[in-house]
C-alpha positions in Angstrom: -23.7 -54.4 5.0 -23.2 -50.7 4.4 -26.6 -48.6 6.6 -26.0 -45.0 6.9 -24.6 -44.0 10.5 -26.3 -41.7 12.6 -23.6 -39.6 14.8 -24.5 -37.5 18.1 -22.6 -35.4 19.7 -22.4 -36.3 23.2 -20.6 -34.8 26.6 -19.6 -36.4 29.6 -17.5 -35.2 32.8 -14.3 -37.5 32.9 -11.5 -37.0 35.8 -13.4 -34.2 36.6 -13.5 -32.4 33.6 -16.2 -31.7 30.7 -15.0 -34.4 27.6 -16.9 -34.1 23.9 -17.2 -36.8 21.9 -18.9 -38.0 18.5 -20.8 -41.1 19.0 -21.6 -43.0 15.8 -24.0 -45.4 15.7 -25.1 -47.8 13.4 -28.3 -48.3 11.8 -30.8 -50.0 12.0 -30.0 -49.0 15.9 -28.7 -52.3 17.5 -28.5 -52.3 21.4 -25.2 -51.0 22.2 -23.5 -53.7 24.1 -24.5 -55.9 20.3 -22.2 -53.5 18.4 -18.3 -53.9 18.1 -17.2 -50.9 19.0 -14.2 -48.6 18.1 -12.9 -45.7 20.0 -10.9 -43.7 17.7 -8.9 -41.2 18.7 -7.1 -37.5 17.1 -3.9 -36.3 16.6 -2.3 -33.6 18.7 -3.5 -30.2 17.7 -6.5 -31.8 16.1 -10.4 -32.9 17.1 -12.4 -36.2 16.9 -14.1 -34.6 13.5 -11.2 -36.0 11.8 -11.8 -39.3 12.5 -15.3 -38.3 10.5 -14.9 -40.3 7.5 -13.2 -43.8 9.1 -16.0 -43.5 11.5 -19.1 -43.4 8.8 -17.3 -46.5 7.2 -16.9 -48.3 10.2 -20.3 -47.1 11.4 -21.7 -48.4 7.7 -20.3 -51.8 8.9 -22.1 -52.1 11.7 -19.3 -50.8 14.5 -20.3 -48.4 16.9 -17.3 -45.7 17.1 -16.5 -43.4 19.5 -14.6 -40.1 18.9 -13.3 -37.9 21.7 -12.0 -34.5 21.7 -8.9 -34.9 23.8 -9.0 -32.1 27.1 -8.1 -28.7 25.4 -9.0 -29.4 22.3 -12.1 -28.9 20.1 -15.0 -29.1 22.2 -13.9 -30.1 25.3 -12.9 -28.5 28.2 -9.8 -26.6 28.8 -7.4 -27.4 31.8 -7.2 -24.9 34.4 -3.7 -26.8 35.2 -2.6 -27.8 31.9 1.2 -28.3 33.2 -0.6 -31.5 34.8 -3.3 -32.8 32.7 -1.6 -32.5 29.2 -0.1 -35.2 29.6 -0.3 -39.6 28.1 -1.1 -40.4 31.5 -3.7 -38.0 32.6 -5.4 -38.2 28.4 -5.2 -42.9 29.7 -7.3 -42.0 32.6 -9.4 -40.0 30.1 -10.2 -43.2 28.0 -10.6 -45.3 30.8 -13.2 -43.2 32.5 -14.9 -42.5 28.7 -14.9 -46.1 28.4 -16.2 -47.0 31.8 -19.0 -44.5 31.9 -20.2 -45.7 28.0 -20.1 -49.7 30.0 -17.4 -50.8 27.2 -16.2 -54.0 28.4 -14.2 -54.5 25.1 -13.1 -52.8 22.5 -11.2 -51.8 19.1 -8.5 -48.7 19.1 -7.6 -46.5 16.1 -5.0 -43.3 17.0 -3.7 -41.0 15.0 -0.2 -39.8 16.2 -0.9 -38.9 20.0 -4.3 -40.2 19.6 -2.0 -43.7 18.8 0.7 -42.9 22.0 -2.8 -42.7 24.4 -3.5 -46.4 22.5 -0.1 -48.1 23.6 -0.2 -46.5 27.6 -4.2 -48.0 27.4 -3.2 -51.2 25.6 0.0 -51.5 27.5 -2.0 -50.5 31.3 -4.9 -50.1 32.5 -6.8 -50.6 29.5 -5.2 -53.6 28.6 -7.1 -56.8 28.1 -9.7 -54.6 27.2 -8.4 -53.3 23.9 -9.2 -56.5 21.3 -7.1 -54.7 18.4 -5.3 -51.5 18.2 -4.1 -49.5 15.3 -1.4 -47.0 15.6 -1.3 -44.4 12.9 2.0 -43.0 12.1 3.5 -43.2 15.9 5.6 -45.5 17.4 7.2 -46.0 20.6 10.4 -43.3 20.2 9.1 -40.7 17.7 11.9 -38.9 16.0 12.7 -35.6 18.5 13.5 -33.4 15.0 9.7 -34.2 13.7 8.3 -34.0 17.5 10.1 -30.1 17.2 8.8 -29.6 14.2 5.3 -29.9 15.4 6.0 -28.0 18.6 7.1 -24.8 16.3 4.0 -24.1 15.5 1.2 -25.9 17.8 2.7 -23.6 20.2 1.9 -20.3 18.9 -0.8 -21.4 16.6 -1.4 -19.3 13.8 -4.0 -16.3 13.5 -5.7 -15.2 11.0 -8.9 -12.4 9.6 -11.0 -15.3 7.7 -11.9 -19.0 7.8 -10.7 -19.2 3.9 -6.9 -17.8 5.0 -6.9 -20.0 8.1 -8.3 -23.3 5.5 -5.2 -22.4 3.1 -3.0 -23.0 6.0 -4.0 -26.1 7.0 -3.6 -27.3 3.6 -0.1 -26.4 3.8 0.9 -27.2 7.2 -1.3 -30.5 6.7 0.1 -31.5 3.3 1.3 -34.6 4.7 -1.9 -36.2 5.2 -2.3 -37.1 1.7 -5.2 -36.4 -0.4 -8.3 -34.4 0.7 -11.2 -33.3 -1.4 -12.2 -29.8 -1.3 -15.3 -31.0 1.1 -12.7 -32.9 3.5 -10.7 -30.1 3.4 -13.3 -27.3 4.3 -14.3 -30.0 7.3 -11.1 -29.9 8.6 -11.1 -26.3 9.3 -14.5 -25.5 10.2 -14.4 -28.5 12.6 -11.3 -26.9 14.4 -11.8 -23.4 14.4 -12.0 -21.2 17.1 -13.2 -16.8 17.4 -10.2 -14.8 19.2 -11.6 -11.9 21.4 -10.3 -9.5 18.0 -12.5 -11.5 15.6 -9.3 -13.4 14.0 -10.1 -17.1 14.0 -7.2 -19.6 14.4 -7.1 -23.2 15.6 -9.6 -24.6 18.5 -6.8 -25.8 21.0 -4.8 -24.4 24.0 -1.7 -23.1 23.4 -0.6 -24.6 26.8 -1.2 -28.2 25.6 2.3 -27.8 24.0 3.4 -28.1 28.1 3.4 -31.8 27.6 6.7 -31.2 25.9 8.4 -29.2 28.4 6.5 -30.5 31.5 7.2 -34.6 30.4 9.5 -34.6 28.4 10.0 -38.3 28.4 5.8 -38.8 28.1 6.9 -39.9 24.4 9.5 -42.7 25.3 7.3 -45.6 24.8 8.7 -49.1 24.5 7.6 -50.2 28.0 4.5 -50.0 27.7 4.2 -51.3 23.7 6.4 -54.3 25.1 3.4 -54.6 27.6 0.6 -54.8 24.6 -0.9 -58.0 23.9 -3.5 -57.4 21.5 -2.8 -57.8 17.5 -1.4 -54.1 16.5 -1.9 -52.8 12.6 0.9 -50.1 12.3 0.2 -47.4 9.6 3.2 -45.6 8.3 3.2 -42.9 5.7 5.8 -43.5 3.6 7.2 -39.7 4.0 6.4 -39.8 7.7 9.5 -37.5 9.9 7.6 -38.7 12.8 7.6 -42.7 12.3 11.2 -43.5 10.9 11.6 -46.5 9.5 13.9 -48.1 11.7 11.6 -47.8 14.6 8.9 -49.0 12.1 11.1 -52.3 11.4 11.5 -52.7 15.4 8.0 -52.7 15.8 8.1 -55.8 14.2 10.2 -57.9 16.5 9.3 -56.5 20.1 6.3 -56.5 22.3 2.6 -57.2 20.1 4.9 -57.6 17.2 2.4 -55.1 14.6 2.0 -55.6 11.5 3.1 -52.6 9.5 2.0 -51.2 6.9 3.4 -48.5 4.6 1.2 -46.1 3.0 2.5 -44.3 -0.5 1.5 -40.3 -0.7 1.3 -39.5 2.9 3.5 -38.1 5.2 2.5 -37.7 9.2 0.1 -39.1 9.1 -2.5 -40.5 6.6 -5.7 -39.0 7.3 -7.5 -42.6 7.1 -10.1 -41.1 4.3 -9.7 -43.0 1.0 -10.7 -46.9 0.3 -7.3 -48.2 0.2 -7.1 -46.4 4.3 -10.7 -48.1 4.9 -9.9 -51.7 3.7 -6.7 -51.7 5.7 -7.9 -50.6 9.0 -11.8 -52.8 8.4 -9.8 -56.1 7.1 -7.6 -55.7 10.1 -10.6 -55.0 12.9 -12.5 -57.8 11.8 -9.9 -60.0 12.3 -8.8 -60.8 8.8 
């Protein structure tokens, strides 16, 4: 089966605060509660339009997928006390109320980086049991601090800049990593997270302050107990150039807790971008239990 997808863009007020999300749907439209469904979830200084691509394949296969914009970024509402809310926790009760509210009873995971972190406390709390699968791209339960630095240096003070073409050239660079884009995917990714500042420069569409996770929890990244806690069937991507995902957590993954299946993925650093047919196959094959 391959139908085109039909996404909306949809809003609904989670923990209080104002949460966008893409909702793909398959077609011919089958009653919701008929369609497996997928809630895949973005990176840290990213939106839910990355998961664009994965989610018109998925959609295409007859999966309903859901893709938030995590508080303070994209679309979504700001924090007005972001040394609180940007935090695994507070993003968990996000999810739960997102998938409350849209009556998902059950459910596939995909996350990218922290969009995979937010999958393991779910999978591992108070979503668990309700998670059926979960894939975890390019995070695992201890991140390497020199890569988690790395990121900080310049989600912090994101970058500025006079046109949407200077601001696209940077992500290519800082978003090398991801493997290959096409022009098209490329010009996505920056028109789908870019923000106007009050002098008419245009730079990335998240809050600075989101980078307070770091200094506010500085332990919300130490993982293990709650991946030991997982019971659903985990698919771990890893790109094979990853700083973030070193091996020897990779390997660990193996032998504790849900005991993933990992997979390495040649040409990508953190983290693959899930966009090309080999990234497709792996993540379907796995959902659909093969």
């Amino acid at each position: 089966m391959n139908t085109p997808a039909i996404p909306q863009s949809r809003y609904l007020i989670c923990e209080g605060r104002e949460i966008h999300f893409m909702d793909w749907v398959p077609t011919p439209v089958a009653q919701p509660p008929a369609c497996p469904v997928v809630i895949a979830w973005h990176g840290l200084a990213r939106t839910g339009r990355d998961m664009d691509a994965l989610a018109a394949q998925l959609a295409g296969h007859g999966y309903r997928v859901i893709c938030p914009d995590t508080i303070g970024r994209g679309l979504s509402q700001w924090s007005p006390v972001p040394e609180v809310e940007y935090c695994l926790a507070f993003y968990a009760r996000l999810a739960e109320s997102l998938a409350d509210q849209l009556g998902l009873e059950r459910f596939h995971w995909v996350g990218t980086s922290m969009g995979g972190a937010i999958g393991m406390v779910c999978a591992g709390g108070a979503l668990h049991g309700r998670i059926e699968r979960l894939v975890i791209n390019d995070i695992g339960p201890q991140p390497n601090p020199v890569a988690i630095d790395r990121i900080r240096s310049y989600a912090g003070s994101p970058a500025a800049f006079d046109t949407v073409g200077e601001l696209e050239q940077y992500f290519r660079t800082i978003y090398k990593p991801y493997g290959f884009l096409t022009d098209a995917q490329w010009r996505l990714l920056t028109e789908s997270s870019v923000r106007r500042l009050p002098d008419g420069r245009v730079t990335p569409h998240y809050d600075p302050a989101m980078v307070m996770q770091f200094t506010h929890h500085p332990a919300d990244y130490d993982l293990w107990p709650d991946y030991e806690r997982i019971t659903a069937p985990v698919l771990c991507l890893r790109g094979a150039e990853s700083d973030l995902l070193l091996p020897d957590t990779a390997e660990a993954m193996r032998d504790r807790g849900p005991r993933a299946l990992v997979v390495t993925i040649a040409g990508c650093g953190h983290a693959p971008a899930l966009n090309v047919p080999e990234q497709f196959e792996l993540v379907g094959r796995f959902l659909a239990g093969q």
